[in-house]
N, C-alpha and C positions, 0 to 999 in steps of 0.2 A: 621458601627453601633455597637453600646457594649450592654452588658447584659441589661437585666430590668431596667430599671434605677431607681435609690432609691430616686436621687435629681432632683429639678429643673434645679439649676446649679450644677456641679462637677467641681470643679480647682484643681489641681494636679501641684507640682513643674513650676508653670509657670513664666516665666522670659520673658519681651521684653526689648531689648536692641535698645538706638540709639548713633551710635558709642560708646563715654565712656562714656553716660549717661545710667544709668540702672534705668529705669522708672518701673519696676515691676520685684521683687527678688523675685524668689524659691515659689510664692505665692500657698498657700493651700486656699480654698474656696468652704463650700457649702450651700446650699440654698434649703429650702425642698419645695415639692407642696404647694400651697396655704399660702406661707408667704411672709409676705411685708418686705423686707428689704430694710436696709437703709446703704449706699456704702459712708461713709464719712472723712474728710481729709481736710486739706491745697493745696493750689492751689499748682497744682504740683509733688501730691504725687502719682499720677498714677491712679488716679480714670475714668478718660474718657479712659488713654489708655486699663485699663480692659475692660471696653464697649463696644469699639472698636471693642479689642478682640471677645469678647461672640455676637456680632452681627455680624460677618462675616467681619467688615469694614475691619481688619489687622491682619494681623499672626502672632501669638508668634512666640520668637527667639525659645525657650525650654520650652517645658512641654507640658500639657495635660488638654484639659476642654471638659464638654459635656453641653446641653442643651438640657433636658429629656434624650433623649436616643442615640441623634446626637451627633457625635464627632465634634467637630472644624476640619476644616482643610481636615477634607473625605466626609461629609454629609451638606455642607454650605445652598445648596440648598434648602434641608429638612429645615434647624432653620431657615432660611427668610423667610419659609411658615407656620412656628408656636411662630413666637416671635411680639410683636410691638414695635417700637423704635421712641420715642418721644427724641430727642437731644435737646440742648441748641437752635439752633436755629429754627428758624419755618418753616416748611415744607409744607406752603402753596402757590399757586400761586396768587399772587395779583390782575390779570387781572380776575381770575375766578371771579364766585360768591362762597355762602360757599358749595351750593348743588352741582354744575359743580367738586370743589375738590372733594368732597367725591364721586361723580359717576367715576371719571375719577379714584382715587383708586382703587375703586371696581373691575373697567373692568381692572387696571392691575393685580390686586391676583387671574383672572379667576372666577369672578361672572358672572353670565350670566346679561342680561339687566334686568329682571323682576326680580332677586336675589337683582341685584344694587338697584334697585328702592325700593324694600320693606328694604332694610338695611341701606338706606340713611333716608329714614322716621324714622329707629327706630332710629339710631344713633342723629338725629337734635331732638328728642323730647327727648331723654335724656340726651342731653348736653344741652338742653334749646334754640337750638338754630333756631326753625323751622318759627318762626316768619321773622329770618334775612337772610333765606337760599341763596334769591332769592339778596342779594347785593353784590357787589362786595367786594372782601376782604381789598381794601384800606378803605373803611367804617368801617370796624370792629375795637371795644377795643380790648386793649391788651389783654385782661382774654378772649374776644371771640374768639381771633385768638389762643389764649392757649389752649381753649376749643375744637377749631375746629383742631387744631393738634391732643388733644388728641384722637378723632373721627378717624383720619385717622390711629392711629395709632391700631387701633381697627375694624376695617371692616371687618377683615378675620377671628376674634374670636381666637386670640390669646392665648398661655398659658403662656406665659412667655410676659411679657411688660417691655421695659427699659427706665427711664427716667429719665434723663440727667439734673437737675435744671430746673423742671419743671415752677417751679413759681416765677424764676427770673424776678425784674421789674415789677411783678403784684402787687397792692394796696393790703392792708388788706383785702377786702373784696371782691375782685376776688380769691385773694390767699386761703379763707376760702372755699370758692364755689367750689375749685377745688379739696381741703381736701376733702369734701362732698361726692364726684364724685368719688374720690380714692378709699377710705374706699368704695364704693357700687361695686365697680368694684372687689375689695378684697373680703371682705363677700359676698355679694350676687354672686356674677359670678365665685368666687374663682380662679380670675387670680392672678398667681405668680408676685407680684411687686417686679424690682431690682430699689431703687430711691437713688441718688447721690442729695446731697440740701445742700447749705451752708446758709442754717436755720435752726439751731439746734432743735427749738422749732419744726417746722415741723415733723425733723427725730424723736423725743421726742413722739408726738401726732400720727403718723402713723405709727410706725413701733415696727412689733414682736420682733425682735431682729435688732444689728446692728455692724457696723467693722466700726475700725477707721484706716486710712493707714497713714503711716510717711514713705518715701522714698522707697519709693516701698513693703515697708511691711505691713501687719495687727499686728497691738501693742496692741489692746483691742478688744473683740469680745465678745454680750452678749445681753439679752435686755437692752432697759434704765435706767428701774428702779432698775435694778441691777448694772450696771456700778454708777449708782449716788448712791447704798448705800455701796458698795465697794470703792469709791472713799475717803467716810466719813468722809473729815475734813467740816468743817462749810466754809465760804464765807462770806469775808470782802469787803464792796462797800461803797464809799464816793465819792463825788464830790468837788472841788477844784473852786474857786472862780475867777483865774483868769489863764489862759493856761499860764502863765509865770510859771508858778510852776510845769509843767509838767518835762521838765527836768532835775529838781530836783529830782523828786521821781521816774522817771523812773531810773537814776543814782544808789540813793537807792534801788531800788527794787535787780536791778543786782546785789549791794553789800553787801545785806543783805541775799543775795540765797533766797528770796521773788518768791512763783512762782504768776505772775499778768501779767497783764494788761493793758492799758491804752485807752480808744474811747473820744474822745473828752477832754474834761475833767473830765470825772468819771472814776477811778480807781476800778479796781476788783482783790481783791487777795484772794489765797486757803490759808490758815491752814495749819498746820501740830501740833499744837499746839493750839488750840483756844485762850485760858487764855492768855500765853504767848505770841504769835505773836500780839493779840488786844494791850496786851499792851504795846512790843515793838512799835507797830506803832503809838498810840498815843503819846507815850514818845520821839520820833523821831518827829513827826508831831511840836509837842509843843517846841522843840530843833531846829527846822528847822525854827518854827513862819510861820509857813501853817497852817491858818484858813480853818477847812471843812464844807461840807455840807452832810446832808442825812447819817448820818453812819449809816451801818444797819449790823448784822451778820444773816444770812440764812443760811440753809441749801442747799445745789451746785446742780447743775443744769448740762444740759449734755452739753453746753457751757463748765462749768468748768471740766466736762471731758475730752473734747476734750482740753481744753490748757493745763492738764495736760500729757494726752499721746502724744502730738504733739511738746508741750516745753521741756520738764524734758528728761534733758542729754542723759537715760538710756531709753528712748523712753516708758515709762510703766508709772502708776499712782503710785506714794510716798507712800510706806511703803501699797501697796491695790497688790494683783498678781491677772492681770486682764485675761488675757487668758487662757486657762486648756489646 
């Protein structure tokens, strides 16, 4: 066990290695009581392996983390009995119903039967879900079986909660329901959220601050709306008429040092120049004989954060120093 502890989380020089893949370098990391943070990155870049790490699943190669006041590694015991861990996949038993999961939780974190019973009750009336307790889990929507994850992950009144792309595959409006639920469980309960989400907007609307990882490192660390006004170039979007013309301007883009984009057929590219980039690309566009659609310049968004620290060679945002 170590001194007082000042953070939620503490990550000190941590490194895991699997053979010559090195999924998490020298990583420094902290996290203070009562903030929702948000653990973001490209698939790959060691985001689950830290998770892993801070919930007991797997041992760094090197270095040092606590949770509150437990070490990894000496006190694993202790942080299973004060963290929740909602992962990508669902941690429910299908055979059960939704109130059988949550009692059979209960009785394993050591509530007693009559502990269970009144904490299953509070847990289904604030996840909404007291009406469906009694069905078996094949019945439930995706957002209920979301919901009822996140319930178990919460029975023992956690300080620390970890989740893992919680709202992967859920509709707009499960996924809004679950925002709802976050945010109550942050403010009002002042549990410490670590959230991992390859929804930007999500990490944007929920979180105090946030780290963005590129190959096992943090490249940008900050709230949102500081990284989008550090970022500071404008944001060019148009959409293209016909997917034939995509490999044209992806082509362009690499050759013009263009940092962008491409989903479908709508293009998104940063600035670095407003004036000038607008109208090398329409002067290109018009030399190419690529009719668009929708041009629009904005002001960037944490999307164009994140393709700037995750693309741009030097791993950091163009002419903005995003970490101190």
């Amino acid at each position: 066990m170590s001194e007082t502890p000042h953070f939620a989380i503490n990550v000190r020089h941590l490194t895991k290695q699997y053979g010559d893949f090195l999924a998490l370098n020298n990583l420094d990391l902290t996290v203070a009581y009562g903030e929702f943070f948000g653990f973001l990155g490209p698939n790959g870049a060691g985001k689950t392996t830290l998770i892993k790490i801070l919930t007991t699943l797997m041992a760094p190669s090197t270095g040092e983390a606590w949770v509150g006041e437990y070490r990894i590694g000496e006190d694993d015991e202790a942080i299973r009995s004060h963290i929740g861990v909602a992962l990508q996949d669902v941690g429910v038993d299908p055979l059960l119903t939704g109130r059988e999961n949550l009692l059979l939780q209960c009785r394993l974190f050591g509530l007693s039967p009559r502990q269970s019973q009144a904490r299953v009750d509070e847990l289904l009336d604030q996840f909404g879900l007291t009406t469906a307790q009694h069905q078996r889990l094949r019945t439930y929507s995706g957002g209920m079986r979301r919901r009822l994850d996140l319930a178990l992950a919460l029975v023992h009144k956690p300080l620390v909660l970890f989740l893992d792309e919680p709202t992967t595959g859920l509709d707009p409006t499960n996924r809004f329901m679950l925002w709802d639920l976050l945010r109550q469980l942050n403010h009002d309960a002042g549990i410490t959220i670590f959230l991992t989400t390859q929804y930007l907007e999500e990490a944007d609307v929920l979180c105090n601050r946030v780290a963005f990882m590129r190959q096992g490192q943090i490249v940008a660390e900050d709230t949102p709306s500081h990284l989008k006004q550090q970022l500071g170039h404008d944001v060019v979007t148009f959409s293209v008429p016909s997917p034939d013309h995509i490999p044209r301007i992806e082509q362009w883009l690499q050759e013009s040092n263009m940092l962008g984009s491409v989903t479908g057929q709508r293009v998104r590219m940063t600035t670095r120049d407003t004036l000038a980039d607008v109208a090398q690309t329409t002067m290109w566009l018009q030399s190419a004989n690529i009719s668009v659609e929708d041009f629009h310049v904005s002001s960037p968004s944490l999307d164009d954060v994140f393709l700037a620290v995750t693309n741009s060679p030097e791993g950091g945002i163009r002419h903005a120093q995003i970490s101190e």
